[in-house]
N, C-alpha and C positions, 0 to 999 in steps of 0.2 A: 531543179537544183535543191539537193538536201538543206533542211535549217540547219541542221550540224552532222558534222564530220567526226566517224569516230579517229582517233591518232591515237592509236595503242593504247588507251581505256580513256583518254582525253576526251569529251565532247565538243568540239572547238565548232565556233563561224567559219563561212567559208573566207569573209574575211581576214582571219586571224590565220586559219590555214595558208592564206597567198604567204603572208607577213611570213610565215614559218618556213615556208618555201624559198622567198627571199631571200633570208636569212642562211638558211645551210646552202643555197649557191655560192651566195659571197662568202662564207667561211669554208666549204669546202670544196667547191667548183661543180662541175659538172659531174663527175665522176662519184661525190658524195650525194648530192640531187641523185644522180639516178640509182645508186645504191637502195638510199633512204626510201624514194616511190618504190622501188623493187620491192624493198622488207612492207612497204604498209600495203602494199596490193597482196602479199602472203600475207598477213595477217586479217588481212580483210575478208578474202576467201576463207583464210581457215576459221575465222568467225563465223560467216555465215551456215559452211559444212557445219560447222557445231552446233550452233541454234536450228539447223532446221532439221538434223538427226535426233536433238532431245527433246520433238514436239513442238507444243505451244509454248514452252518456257523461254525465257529469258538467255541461257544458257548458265553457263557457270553452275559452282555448286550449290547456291543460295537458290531456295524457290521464292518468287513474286507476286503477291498479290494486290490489286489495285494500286499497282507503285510502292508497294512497299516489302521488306526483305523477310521471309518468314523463318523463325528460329530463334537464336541465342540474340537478345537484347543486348549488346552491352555499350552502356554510353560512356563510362570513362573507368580509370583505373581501379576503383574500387569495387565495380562487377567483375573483373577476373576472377574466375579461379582462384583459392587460396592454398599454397606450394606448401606439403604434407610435411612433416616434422619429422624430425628424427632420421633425415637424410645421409 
């Protein structure tokens, strides 16, 4: 059993995954339950086709190294980009 479950970029417990599960049966029965597993078993497949056609990497378009994201830094609003004048 995984330590965590991805749910469409969520890393959850499997704990907290039952609770989630619970949760859309009794708000949306059965029919939403097996909807919901449908869409994250495609998603989970098409995660993994991605990660393991882009190599060793991570997937997505950020590269990784030792846990961490390689590129544009930017920690809060005043690393943006600053919007060219005279628009």
């Amino acid at each position: 059993m995984p330590s965590r479950i991805d749910v469409f970029g969520f890393h959850m417990i499997p704990k907290h995954v039952a609770l989630l599960l619970l949760f859309i049966s009794l708000t949306m029965g059965t029919v939403g339950l097996g909807l919901f597993v449908f869409c994250l078993s495609a998603y989970n497949i098409y995660q993994r086709q991605s990660s393991s056609s882009s190599g060793s990497g991570g997937g997505g378009s950020s590269r990784w190294k030792d846990g961490k994201a390689l590129g544009a830094n930017i920690k809060g609003v005043g690393d943006l980009p600053k919007p060219k004048s005279g628009g």
